[in-house]
N, C-alpha and C positions, 0 to 999 in steps of 0.2 A: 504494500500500500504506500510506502516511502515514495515510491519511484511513480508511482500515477497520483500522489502531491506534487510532486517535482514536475511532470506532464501539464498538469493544471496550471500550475506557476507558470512554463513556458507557453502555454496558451493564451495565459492573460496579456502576456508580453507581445504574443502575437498579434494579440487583435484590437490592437489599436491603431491601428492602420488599413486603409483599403477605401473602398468604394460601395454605397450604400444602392439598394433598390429592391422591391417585392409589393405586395397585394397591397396597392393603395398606393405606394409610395416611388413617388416619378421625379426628386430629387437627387442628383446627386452630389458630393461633397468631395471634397481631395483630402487625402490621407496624410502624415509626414514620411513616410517613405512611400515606395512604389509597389502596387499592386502586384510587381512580379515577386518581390524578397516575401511579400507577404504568402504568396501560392509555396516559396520554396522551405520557408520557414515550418508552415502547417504542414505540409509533405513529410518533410527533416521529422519532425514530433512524430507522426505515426511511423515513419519508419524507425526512429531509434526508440519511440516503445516495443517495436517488437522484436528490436534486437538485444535491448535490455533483457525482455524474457527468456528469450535463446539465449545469452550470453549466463544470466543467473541461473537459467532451469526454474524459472518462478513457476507455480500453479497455484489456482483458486480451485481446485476441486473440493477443497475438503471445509472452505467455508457455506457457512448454510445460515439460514436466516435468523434474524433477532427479535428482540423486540416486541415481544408477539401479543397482542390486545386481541380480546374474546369479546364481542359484542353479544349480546346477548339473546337467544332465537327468539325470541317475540318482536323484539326492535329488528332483528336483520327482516323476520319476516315481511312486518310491516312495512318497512320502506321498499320490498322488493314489490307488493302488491300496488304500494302506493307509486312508485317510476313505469309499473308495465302498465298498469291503465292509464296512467296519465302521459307515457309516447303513443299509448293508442290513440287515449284523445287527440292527443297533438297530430297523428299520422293523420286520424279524419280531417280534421279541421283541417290540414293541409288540403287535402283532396277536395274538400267544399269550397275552399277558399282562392284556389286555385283556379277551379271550372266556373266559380260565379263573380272572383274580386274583381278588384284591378288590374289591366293587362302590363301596369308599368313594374317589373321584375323589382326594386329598389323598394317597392312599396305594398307589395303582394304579399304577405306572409307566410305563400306557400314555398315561394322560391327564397328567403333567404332563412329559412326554416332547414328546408331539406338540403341542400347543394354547403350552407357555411355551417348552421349548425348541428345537422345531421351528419351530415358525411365527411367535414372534418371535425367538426367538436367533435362529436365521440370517437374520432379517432386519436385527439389528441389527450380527452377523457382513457381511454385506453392505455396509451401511453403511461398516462401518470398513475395513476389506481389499478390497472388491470384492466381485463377485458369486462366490460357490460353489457353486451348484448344477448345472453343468454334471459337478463332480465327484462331486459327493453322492445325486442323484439317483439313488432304487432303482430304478423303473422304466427311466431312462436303462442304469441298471447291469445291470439285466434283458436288457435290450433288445442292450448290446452283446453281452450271454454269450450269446446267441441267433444272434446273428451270426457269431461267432465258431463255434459250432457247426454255421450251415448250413456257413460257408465262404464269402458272398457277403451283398453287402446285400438287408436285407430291407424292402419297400416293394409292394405291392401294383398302388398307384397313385401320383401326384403329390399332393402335398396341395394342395388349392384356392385359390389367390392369395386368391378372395374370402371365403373361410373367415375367413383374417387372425389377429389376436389375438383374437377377438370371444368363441370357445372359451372362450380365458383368463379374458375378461372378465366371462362369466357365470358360470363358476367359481369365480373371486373375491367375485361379489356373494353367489353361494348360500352359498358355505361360509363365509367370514371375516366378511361383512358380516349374513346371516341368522344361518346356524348358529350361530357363534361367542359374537355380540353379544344373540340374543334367544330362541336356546332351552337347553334342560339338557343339550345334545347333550355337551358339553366336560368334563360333571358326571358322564356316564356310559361306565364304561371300557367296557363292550360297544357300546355305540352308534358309541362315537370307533374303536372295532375295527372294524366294519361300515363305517362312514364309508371309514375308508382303506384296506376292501380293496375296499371299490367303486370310489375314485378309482383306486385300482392297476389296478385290471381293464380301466378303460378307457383309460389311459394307455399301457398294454401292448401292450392291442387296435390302440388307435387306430396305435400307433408301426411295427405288422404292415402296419396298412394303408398309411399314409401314411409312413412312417420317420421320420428324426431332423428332420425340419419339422414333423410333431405335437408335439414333444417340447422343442420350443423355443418357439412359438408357440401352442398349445392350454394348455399346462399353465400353470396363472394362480401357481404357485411359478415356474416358470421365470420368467414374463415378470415377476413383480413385483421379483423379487432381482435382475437383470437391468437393472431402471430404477432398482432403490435402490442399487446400485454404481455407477453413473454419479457420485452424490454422494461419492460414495469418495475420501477422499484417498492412496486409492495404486491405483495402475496394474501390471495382472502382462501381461506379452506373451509370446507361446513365442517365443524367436529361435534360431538355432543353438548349439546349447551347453547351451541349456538355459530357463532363464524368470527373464526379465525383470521385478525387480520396482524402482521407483519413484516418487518422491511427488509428487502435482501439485494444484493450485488445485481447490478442492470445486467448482466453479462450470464447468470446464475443459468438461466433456463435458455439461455442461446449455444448452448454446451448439448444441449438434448435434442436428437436428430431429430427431423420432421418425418411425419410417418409415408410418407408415399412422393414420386416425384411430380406430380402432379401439384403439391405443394412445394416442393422445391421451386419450382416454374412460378407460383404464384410469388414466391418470395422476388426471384428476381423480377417478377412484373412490379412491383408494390415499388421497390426500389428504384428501377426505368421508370415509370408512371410519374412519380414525382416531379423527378427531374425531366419529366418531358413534359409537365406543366407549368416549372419553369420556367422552360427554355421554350416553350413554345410563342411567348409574347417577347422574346427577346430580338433584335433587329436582324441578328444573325437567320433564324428561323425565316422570318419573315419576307429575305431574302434568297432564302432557298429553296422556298415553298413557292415562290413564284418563279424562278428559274426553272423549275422542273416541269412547272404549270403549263410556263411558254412550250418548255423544250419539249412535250407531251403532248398536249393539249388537251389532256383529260378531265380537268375544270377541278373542283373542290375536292372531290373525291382523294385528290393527292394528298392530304392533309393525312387519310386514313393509313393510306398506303405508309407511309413516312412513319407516321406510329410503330405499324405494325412491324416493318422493317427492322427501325431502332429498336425495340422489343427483342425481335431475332437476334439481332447482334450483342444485345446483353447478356443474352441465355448462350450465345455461342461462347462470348468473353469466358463467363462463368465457369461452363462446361470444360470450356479450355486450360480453367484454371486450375479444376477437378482433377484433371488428365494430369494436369503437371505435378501438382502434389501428390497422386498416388505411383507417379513414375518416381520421384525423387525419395519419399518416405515411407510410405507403405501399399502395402501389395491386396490391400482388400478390395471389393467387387468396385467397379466403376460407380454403379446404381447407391450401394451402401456407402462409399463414400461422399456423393451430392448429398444424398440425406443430412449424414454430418455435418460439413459444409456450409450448407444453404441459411440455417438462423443463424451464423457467425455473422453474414450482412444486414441481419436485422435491425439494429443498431442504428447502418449508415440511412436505413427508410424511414425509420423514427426520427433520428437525427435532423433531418432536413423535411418529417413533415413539419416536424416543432417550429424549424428554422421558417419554413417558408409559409407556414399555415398559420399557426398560434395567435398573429395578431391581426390576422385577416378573420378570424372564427371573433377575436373580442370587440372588433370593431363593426362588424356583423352585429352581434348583441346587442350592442348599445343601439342598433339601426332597428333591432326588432322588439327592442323594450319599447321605443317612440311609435313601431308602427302598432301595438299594442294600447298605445293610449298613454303609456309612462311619460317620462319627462325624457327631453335629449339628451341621453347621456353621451360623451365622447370617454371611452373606457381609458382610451393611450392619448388623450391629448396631453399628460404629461411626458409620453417618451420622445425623445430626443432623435433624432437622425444617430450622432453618433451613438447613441446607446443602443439606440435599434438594430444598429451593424453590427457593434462589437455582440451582441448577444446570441445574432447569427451566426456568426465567427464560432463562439466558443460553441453552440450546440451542433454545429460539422464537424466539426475538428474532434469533439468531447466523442461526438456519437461514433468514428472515427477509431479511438483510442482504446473505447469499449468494443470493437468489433475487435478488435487486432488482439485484445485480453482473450473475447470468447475463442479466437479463431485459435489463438496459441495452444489454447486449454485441450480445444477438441484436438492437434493435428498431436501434442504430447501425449494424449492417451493412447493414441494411435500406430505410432512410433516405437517398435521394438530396438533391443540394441542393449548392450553392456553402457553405464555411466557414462565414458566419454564418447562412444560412437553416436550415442543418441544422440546428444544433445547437437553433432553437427546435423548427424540425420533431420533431428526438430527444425533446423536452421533451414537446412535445404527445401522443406518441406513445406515450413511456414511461408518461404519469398515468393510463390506465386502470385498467395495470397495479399504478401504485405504488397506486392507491386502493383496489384488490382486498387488497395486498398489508397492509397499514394495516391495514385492515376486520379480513384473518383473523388479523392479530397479534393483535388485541384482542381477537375470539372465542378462540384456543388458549388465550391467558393468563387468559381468564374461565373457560374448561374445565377448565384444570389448577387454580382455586382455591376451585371449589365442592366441599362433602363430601360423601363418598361413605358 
């Protein structure tokens, strides 16, 4: 823990410097050094954290959580009853609100309901406390009151092992990755109504046919909040008495394979998605999306194409990464090693949704508490430009440092060898990894500083 005090320390050093811009904010400011020492700087940090761990043999295997507070089953209960009816309500009223308000998106409360505080709040709700969607889920919430009213489970059939997360996965690309990121779907409250009473329809369906395994495993909110709690630093357990909550190492459950690759795939979509919502309003984009447009002529459509491409090539990066490390350090199946692998970049998805989301979800709020009736609140009219950057700074770099912990941890278990062969073995084994990890410091930190 010395040595990622000492990490922290040279982060803070770092990020005082550089060029500001994200969700809202079309300022930018000049640094006292130059935007490049600043990329080479944050690069340097994650690489000599994970050479520090090669070099010591450090592990976090054997720490486990602290702290641990029991909340008591009547109170956990209640507040689970009380958040899942109350995002149903919220989910209706979205859907009424939507088909009959105002067509102005800013002022609609279906669209900044669902698109800032739906689908990123509770991602970044996720983040910090763990996953919630088991509670929050309407459909879930549907599905029990349906249950509850045959009298018996409801399930049709078995849901198909080889189904998997792949559901999830293409739900994520369509909706967050296309819709979201490249058309006016998010701008328009009827469309965003339509949108979510079709994913309800078949979320519902689906849960008739196959039961509470559609519902964990098709629904790409389930499976995404699900993988962005793992980063979580707290932990909730149900134990006798009531639920368990306690605080543990962000890196703790990014050690623990994902069960199928199907989620491996979603991991590195979660992580390209991000960043191709940053970078998709950057000028750079904006400029190569119409070069291809001319040079094609295929009209908007290219936007998708461009997605989905960049997608493939993160899952190739990845893959490639896979390949090198079990060439270099261990001789286990290709398939079980991505498993491994794949939540060690959790972190960097987290990382940069915090970075790039966090103050666009509070400033959202404060737009939805007004369209509400409340008073205007501006949540961040206190922050600052430079504080707004350096905050970014440190939650890339920080989420960054945490991958390169978890990544270390899993390729050291991995690694056979007498004392000193391992530990070069761990060396050789870990650099794929750490050079992927480098690579996308330096891409987040160029994304988060061009303007929008």
């Amino acid at each position: 823990m010395v040595a990622l005090r000492r990490v922290v320390a040279l982060i803070g050093f770092l990020s005082v410097s550089g060029v500001a811009s994200a969700h809202d904010v079309t300022t930018k400011f000049e640094a006292p050094i130059p935007l490049s020492l600043l990329f080479a700087g944050a690069g340097s940090t994650v690489a000599l954290t994970a050479l520090y761990l090669v070099v010591s043999d450090h592990s976090e295997a054997s720490r486990s959580s602290s702290h641990r507070f029991v909340v008591p089953q009547s109170v956990a209960e209640g507040g689970r009853v009380v958040a899942s009816v109350g995002f149903l309500l919220a989910f209706a009223w979205s859907l009424f609100a939507g088909a009959t308000g105002t067509t102005a998106a800013a002022e609609n409360p279906a669209t900044v309901f669902v698109w800032a505080l739906w689908l990123k709040g509770v991602a970044v709700l996720a983040v910090l406390v763990g996953d919630p969607w088991p509670t929050l889920s309407p459909w879930r919430t549907v599905y029990e009151g349906l249950v509850r009213l045959e009298g018996d489970e409801l399930a049709l059939t078995e849901y198909p092992d080889w189904f998997g997360e792949w559901p999830a996965l293409v739900g994520f690309l369509a909706v967050v990755g296309v819709l979201e990121n490249l058309t006016v779907v998010p701008n328009s409250p009827s469309a965003t109504a339509g949108l979510l009473a079709a994913y309800a329809v078949v979320m519902v369906l689906g849960a008739v046919v196959f039961g509470r395994e559609w519902l964990r495993r098709a629904d790409f909110f389930a499976v995404l909040y699900r993988l962005f709690g793992r980063v979580a630093p707290v932990e909730r357990r149900d134990v006798s008495g009531g639920l368990a909550i306690s605080l543990r190492s962000p890196w703790r459950a990014c050690r623990t394979p994902v069960e199928s690759f199907a989620l491996a795939s979603f991991v590195v979509a979660a992580v390209y998605t991000v960043s191709f919502d940053g970078f998709a309003n950057a000028p750079e984009y904006q400029t190569l999306l119409f070069a291809v447009r001319d040079a094609t002529g295929v009209g908007p459509v290219v936007s998708a194409v461009l997605y989905v491409l960049g997608f493939l090539g993160f899952l190739a990066a990845f893959l490639g990464v896979v390949a090198l490390t079990r060439r270099f350090g261990t001789s286990e199946r290709f398939e079980s090693a991505a498993l491994a692998l794949a939540p060690t970049i959790l972190p960097i998805a987290v990382a940069y949704e915090l970075a790039h989301n966090a103050a666009f979800v509070l400033t959202r709020l404060g737009d939805f508490l007004a369209i509400l009736g409340g008073p205007d609140v501006a949540l961040l009219a206190w922050l600052s430009l430079p504080v707004f950057w350096t905050t970014q700074v440190l939650l890339v770099v920080a989420g960054h440092v945490v991958a390169v912990v978890a990544a270390h941890s899993v390729v050291r278990k991995r690694v056979a060898g007498s004392a000193g062969s391992r530990s070069v073995k761990v060396g050789y084994a870990h650099a794929p990894l750490t050079v992927l990890m480098v690579g996308y410091t330096v891409l987040s930190l160029w994304i988060i500083s061009r303007p929008w």
